[in-house]
DRENPA-3360 file (N, C-alpha, C; in nm, 2 decimals, always signed):
BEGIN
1 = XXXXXXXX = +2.11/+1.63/-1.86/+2.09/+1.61/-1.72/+1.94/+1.58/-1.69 ~ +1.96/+1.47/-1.59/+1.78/+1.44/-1.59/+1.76/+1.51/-1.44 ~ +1.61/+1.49/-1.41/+1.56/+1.55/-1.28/+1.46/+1.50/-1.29 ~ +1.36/+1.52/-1.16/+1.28/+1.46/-1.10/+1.22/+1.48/-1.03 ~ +1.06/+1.50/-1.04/+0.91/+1.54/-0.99/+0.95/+1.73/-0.96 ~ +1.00/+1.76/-1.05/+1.02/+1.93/-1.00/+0.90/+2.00/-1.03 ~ +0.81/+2.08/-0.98/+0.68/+2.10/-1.04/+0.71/+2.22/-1.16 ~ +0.65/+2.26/-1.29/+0.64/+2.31/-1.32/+0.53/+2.41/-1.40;
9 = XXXXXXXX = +0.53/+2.54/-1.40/+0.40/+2.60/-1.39/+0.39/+2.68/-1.51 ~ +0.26/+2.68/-1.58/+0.26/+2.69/-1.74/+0.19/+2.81/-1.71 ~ +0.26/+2.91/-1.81/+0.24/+3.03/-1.82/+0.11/+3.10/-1.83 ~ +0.02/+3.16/-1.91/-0.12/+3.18/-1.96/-0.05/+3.26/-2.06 ~ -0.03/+3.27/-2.21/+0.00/+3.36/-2.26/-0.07/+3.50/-2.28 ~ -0.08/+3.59/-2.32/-0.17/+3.73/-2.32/-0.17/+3.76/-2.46 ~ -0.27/+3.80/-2.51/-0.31/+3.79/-2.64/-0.44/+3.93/-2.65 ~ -0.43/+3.98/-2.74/-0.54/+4.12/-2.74/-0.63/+4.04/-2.73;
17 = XXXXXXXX = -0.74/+4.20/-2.69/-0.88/+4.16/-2.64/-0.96/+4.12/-2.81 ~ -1.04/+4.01/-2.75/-1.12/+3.98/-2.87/-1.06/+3.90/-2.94 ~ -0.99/+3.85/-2.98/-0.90/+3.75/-3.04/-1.04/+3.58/-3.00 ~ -1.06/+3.54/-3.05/-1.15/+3.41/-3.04/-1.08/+3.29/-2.99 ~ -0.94/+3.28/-3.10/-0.83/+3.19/-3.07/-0.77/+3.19/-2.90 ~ -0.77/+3.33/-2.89/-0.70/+3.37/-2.75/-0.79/+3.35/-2.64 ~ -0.93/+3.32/-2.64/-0.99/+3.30/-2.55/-1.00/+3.18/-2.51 ~ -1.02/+3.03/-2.66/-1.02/+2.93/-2.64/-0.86/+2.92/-2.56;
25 = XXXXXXXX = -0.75/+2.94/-2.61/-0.64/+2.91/-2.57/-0.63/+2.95/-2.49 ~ -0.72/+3.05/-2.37/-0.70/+3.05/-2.25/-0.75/+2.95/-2.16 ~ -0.90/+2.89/-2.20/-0.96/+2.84/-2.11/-0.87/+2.68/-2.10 ~ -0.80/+2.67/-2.23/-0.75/+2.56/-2.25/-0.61/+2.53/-2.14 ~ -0.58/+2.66/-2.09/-0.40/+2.70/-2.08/-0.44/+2.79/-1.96 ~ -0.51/+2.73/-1.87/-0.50/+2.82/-1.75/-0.37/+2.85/-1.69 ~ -0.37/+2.95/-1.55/-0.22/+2.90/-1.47/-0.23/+2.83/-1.40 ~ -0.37/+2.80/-1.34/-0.36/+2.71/-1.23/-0.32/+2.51/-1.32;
33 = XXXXXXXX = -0.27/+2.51/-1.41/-0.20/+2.42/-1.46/-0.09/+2.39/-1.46 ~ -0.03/+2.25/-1.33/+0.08/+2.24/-1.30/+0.13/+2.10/-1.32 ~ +0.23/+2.08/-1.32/+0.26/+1.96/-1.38/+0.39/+1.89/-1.29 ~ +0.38/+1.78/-1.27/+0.49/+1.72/-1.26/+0.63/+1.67/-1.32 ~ +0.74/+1.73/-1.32/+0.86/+1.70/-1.45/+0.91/+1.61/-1.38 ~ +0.94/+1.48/-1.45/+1.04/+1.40/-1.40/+1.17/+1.34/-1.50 ~ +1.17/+1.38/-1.62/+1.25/+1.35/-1.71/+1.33/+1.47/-1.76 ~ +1.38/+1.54/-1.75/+1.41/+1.67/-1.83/+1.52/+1.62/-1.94;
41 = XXXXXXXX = +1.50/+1.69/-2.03/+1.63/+1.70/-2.16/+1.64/+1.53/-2.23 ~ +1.58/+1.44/-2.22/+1.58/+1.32/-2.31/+1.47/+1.33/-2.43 ~ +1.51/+1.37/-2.55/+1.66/+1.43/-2.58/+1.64/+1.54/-2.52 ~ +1.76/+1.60/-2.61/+1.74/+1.79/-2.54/+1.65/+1.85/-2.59 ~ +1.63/+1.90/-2.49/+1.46/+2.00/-2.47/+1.31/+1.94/-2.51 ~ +1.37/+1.80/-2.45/+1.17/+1.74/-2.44/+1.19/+1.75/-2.25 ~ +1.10/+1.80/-2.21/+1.06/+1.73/-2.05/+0.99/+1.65/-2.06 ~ +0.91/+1.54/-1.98/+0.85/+1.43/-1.96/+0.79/+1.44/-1.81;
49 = XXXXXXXX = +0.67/+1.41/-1.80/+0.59/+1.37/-1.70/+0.43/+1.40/-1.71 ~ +0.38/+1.46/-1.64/+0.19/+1.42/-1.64/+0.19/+1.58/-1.58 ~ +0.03/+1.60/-1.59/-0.06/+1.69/-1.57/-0.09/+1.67/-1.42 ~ -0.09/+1.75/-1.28/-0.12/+1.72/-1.18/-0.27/+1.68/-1.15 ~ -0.39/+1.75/-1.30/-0.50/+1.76/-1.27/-0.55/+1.65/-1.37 ~ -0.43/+1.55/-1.41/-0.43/+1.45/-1.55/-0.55/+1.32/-1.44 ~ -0.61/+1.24/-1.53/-0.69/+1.16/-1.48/-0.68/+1.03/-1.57 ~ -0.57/+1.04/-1.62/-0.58/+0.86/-1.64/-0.48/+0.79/-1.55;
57 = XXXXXXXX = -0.44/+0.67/-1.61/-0.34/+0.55/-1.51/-0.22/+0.60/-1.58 ~ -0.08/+0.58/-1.51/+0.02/+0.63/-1.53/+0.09/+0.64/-1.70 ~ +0.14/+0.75/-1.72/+0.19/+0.78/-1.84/+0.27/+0.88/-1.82 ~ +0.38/+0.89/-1.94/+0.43/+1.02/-1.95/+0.37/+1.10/-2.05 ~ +0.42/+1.21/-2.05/+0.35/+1.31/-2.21/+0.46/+1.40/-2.18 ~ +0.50/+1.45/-2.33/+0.59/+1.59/-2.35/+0.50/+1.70/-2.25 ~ +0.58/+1.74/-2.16/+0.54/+1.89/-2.12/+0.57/+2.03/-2.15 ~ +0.67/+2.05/-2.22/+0.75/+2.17/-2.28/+0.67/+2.22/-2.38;
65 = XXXXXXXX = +0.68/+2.33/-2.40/+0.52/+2.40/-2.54/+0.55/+2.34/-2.66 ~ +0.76/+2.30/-2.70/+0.71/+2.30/-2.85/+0.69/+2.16/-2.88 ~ +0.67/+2.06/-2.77/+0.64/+1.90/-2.78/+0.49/+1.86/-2.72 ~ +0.44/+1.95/-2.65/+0.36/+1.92/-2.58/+0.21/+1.82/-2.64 ~ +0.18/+1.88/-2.75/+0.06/+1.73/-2.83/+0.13/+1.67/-2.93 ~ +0.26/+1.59/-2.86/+0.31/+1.53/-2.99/+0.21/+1.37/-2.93 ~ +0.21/+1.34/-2.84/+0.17/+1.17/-2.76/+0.18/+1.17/-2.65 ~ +0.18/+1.02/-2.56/+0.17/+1.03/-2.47/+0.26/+0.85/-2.43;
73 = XXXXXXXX = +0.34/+0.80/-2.37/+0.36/+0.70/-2.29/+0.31/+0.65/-2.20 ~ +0.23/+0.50/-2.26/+0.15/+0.45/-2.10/+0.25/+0.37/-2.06 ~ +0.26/+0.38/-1.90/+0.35/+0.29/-1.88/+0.30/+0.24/-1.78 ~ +0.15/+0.18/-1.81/+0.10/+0.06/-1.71/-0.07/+0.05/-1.78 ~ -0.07/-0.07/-1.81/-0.17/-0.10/-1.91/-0.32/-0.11/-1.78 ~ -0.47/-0.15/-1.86/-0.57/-0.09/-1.77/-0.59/-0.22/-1.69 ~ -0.46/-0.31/-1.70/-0.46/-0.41/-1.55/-0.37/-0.36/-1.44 ~ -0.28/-0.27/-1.48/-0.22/-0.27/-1.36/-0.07/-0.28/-1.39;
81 = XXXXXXXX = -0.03/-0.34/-1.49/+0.05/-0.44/-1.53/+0.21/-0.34/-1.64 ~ +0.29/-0.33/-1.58/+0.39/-0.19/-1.68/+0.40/-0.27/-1.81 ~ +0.41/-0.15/-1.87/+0.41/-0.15/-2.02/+0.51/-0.02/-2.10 ~ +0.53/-0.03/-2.17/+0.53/+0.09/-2.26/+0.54/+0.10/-2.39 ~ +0.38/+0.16/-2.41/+0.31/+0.19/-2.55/+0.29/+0.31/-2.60 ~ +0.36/+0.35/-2.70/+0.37/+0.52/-2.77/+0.24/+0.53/-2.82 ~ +0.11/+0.68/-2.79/+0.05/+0.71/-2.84/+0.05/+0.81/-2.89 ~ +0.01/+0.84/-3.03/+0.04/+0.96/-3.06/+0.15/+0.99/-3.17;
89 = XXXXXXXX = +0.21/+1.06/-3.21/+0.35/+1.10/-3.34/+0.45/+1.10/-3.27 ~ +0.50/+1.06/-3.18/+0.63/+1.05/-3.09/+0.73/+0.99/-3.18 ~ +0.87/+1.08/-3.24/+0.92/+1.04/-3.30/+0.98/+0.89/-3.27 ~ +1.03/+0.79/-3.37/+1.12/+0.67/-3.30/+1.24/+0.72/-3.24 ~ +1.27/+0.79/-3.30/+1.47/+0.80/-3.18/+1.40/+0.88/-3.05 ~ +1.31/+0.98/-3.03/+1.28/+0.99/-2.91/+1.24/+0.90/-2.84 ~ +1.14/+0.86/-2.85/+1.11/+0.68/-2.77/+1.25/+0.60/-2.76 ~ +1.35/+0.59/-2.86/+1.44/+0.49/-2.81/+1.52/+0.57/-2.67;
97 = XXXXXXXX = +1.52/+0.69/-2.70/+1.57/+0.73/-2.62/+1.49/+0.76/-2.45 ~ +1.37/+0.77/-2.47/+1.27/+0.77/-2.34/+1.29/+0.65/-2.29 ~ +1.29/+0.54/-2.40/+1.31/+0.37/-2.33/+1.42/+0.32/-2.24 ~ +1.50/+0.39/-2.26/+1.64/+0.36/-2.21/+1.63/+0.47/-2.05 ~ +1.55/+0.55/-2.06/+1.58/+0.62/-1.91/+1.46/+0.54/-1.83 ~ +1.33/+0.52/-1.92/+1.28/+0.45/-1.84/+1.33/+0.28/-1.77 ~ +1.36/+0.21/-1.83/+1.46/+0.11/-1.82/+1.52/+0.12/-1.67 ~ +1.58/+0.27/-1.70/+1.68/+0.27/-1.55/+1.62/+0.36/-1.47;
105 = XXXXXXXX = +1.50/+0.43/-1.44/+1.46/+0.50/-1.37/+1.28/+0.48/-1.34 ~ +1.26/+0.35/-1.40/+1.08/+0.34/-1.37/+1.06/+0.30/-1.21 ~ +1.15/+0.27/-1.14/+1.07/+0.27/-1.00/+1.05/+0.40/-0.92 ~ +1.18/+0.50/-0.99/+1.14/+0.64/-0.92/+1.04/+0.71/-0.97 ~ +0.97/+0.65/-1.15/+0.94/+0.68/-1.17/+0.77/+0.65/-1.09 ~ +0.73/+0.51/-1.11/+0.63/+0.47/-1.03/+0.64/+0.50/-0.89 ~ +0.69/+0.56/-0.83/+0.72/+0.59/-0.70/+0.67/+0.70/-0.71 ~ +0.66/+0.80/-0.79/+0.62/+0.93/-0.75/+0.46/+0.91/-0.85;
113 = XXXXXXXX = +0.45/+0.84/-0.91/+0.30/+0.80/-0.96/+0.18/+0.78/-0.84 ~ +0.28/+0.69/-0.74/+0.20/+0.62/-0.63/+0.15/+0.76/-0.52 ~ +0.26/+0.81/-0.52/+0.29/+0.93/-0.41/+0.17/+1.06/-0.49 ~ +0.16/+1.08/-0.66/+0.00/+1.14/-0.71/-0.09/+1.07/-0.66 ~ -0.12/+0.93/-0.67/-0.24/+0.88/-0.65/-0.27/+0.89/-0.53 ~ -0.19/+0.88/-0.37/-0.21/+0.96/-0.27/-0.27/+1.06/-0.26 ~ -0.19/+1.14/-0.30/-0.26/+1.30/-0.30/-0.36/+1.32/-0.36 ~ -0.41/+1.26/-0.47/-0.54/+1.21/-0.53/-0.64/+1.15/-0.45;
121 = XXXXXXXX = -0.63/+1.10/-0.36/-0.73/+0.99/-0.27/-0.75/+0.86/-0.36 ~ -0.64/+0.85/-0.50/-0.70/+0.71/-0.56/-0.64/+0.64/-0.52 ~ -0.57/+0.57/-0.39/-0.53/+0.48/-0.32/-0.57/+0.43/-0.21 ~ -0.59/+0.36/-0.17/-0.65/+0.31/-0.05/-0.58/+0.19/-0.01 ~ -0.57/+0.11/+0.11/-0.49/+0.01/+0.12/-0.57/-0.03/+0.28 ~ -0.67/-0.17/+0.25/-0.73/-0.19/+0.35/-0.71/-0.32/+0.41 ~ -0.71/-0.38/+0.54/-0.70/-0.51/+0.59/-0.81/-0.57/+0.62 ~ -0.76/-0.74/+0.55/-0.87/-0.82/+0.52/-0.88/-0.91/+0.61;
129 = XXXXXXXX = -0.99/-0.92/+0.73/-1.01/-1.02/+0.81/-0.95/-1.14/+0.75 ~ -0.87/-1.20/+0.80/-0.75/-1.33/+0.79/-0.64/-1.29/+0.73 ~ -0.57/-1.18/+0.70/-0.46/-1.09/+0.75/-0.44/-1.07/+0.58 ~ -0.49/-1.08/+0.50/-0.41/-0.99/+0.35/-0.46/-0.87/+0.31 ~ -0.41/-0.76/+0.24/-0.46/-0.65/+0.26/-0.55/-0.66/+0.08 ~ -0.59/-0.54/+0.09/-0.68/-0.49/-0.01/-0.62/-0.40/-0.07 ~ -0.62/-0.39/-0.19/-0.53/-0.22/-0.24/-0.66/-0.19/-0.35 ~ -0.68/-0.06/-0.33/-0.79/-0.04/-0.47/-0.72/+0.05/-0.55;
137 = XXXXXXXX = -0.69/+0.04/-0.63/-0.62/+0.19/-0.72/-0.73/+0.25/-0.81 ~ -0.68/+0.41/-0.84/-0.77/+0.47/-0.89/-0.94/+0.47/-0.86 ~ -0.93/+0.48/-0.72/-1.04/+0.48/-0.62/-1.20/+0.63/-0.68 ~ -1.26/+0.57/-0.70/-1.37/+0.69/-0.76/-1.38/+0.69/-0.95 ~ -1.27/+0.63/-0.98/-1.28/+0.70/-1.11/-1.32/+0.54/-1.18 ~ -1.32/+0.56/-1.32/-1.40/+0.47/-1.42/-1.29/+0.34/-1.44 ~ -1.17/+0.39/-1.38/-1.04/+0.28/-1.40/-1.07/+0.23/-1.21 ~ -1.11/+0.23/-1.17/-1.13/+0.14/-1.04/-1.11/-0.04/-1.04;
145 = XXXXXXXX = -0.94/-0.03/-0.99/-0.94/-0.14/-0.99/-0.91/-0.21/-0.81 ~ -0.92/-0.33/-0.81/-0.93/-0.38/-0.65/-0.81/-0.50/-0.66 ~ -0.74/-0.56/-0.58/-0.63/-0.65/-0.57/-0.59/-0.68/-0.44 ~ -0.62/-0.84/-0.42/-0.62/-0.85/-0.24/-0.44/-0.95/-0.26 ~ -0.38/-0.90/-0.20/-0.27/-0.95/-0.13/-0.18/-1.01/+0.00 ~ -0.17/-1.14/-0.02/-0.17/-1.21/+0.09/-0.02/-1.14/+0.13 ~ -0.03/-1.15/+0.25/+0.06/-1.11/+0.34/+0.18/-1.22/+0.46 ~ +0.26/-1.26/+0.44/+0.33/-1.39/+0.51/+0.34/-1.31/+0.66;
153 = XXXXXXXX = +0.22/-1.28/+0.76/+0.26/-1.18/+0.85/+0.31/-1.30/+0.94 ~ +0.34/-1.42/+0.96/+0.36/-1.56/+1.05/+0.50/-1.48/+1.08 ~ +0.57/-1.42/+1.01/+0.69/-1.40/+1.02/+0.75/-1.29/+1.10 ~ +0.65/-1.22/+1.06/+0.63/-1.05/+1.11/+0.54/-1.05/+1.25 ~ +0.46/-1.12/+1.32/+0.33/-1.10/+1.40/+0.38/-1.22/+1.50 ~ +0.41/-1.30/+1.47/+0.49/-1.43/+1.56/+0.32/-1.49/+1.56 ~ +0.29/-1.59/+1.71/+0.16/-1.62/+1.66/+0.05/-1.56/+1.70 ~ +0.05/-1.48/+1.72/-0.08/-1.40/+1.69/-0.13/-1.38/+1.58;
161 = XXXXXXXX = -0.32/-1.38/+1.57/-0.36/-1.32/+1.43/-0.28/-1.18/+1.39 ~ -0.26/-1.12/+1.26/-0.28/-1.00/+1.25/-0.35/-0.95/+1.24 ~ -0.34/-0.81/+1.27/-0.46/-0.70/+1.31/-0.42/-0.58/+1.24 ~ -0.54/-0.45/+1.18/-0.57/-0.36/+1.13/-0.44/-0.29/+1.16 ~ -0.39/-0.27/+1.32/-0.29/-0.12/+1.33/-0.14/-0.20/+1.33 ~ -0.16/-0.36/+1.22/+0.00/-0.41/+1.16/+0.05/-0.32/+1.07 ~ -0.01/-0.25/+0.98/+0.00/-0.13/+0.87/-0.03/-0.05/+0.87 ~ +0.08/+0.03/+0.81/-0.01/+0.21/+0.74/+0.09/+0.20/+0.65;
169 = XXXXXXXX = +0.01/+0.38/+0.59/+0.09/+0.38/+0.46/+0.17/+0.52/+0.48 ~ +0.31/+0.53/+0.43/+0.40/+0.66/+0.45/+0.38/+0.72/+0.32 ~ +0.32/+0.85/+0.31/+0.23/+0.89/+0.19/+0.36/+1.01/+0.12 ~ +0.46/+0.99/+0.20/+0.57/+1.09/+0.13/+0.68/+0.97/+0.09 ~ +0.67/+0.85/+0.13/+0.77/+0.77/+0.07/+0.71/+0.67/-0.05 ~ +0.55/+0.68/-0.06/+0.52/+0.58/-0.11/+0.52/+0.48/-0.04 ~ +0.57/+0.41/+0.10/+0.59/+0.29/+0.12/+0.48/+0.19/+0.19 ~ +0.42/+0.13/+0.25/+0.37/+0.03/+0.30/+0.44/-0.03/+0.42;
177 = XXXXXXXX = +0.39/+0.01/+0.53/+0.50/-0.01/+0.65/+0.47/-0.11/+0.75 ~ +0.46/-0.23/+0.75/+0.44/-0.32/+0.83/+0.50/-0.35/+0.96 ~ +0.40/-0.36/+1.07/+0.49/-0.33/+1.20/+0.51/-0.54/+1.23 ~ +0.65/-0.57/+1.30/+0.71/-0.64/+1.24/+0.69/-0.70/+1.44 ~ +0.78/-0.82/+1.54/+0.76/-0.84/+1.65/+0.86/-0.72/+1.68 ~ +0.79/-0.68/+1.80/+0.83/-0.59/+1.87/+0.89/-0.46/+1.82 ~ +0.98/-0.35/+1.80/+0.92/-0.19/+1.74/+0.98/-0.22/+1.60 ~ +1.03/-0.34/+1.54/+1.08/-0.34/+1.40/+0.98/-0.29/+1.32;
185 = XXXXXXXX = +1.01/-0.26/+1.19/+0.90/-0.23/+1.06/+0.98/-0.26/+0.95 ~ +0.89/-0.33/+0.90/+0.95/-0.35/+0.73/+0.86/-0.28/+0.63 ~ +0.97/-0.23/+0.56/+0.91/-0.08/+0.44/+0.88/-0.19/+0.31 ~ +0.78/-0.21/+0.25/+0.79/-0.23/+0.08/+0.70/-0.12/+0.01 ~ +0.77/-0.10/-0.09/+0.70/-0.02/-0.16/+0.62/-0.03/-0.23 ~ +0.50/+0.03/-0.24/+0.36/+0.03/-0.29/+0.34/+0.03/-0.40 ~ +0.46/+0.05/-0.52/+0.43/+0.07/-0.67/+0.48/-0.10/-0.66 ~ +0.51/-0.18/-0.57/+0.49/-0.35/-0.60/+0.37/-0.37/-0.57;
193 = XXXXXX = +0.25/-0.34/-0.48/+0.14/-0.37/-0.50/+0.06/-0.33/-0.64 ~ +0.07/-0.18/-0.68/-0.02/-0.16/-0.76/+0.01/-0.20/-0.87 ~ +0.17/-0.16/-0.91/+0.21/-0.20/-1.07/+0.23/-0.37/-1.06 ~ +0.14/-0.45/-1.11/+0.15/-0.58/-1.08/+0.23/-0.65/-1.22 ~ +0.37/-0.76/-1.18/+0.41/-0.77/-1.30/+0.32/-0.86/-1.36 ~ +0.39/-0.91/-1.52/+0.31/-0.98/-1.58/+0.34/-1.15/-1.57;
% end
């Protein structure tokens, strides 16, 4: 049975006083370490998803204790662009088997990627005087990338220029919401801006 962005909260083990091991392994294994599950049981008893305080561009990683530093799945290279590259000892039948859910579940999965980077502040989505917008992902950090997208608003705006309050963004859907003639809106989803294909 699979599932999806359920948060999950890692224990701190307790270990006698003085133990050296037990101190590093605390600072390492706080509680305030929570994680995002979005794969559960492929196979059985690996979970899959990221670190909520994780700071790279989208991947998965085993979260469960007895998989947890086996690797990691990037599944969007440092253009932007989906991929999926095993790092790390990740057995081959587990990957064939991660490939196949990803296959049929990577937009929900980039969809709740977009909806971290939200909550992150590493998204931004700005309008560009003569109507295309600007998307920056991973805003602040060392992966800061920028991508301007033209917008067919002729269709949406009738003839007027477009303007700044044509869009916003719905930060619980991920979506991109463009206000359309008169109170219509058209929703696209923002993991088509960032995840750009190849």
């Amino acid at each position: 049975m699979r599932s999806f962005c359920r948060p999950l909260q890692v224990e701190t083990p307790v270990f006698p006083a003085g133990a050296k091991a037990a101190r590093i392994l605390a600072r390492f294994s706080s509680t305030n370490h929570q994680a995002a599950v979005l794969i559960r049981d492929t196979p059985t008893g690996w979970l899959w998803g990221w670190w909520t305080d994780d700071t790279s561009r989208l991947s998965l990683r085993p979260l469960d204790s007895k998989h947890r530093n086996v690797g990691r799945i990037w599944l969007e290279d440092a253009e932007g662009k989906p991929c999926m590259i095993a790092d790390g000892k990740i057995p081959e039948t587990v990957l064939r088997d991660v490939e196949v859910i990803i296959a049929e579940e990577r937009p929900r999965v980039e969809d709740a990627w977009v909806r971290h980077m939200l909550r992150r502040n590493w998204l931004s989505v700005a309008f560009v005087p003569g109507g295309s917008l600007s998307v920056v992902c991973y805003e602040g950090t060392s992966m800061e990338r920028q991508a301007i997208h033209g917008i067919p608003w002729g269709g949406l705006v009738g003839d007027r220029l477009p303007e700044s309050d044509d869009f916003e963004i719905d930060r619980d859907s991920a979506d991109l919401i463009l206000r359309a003639i008169g109170q219509s809106r058209v929703r696209v989803p923002l993991r088509l801006l960032v995840f750009r294909g190849p």
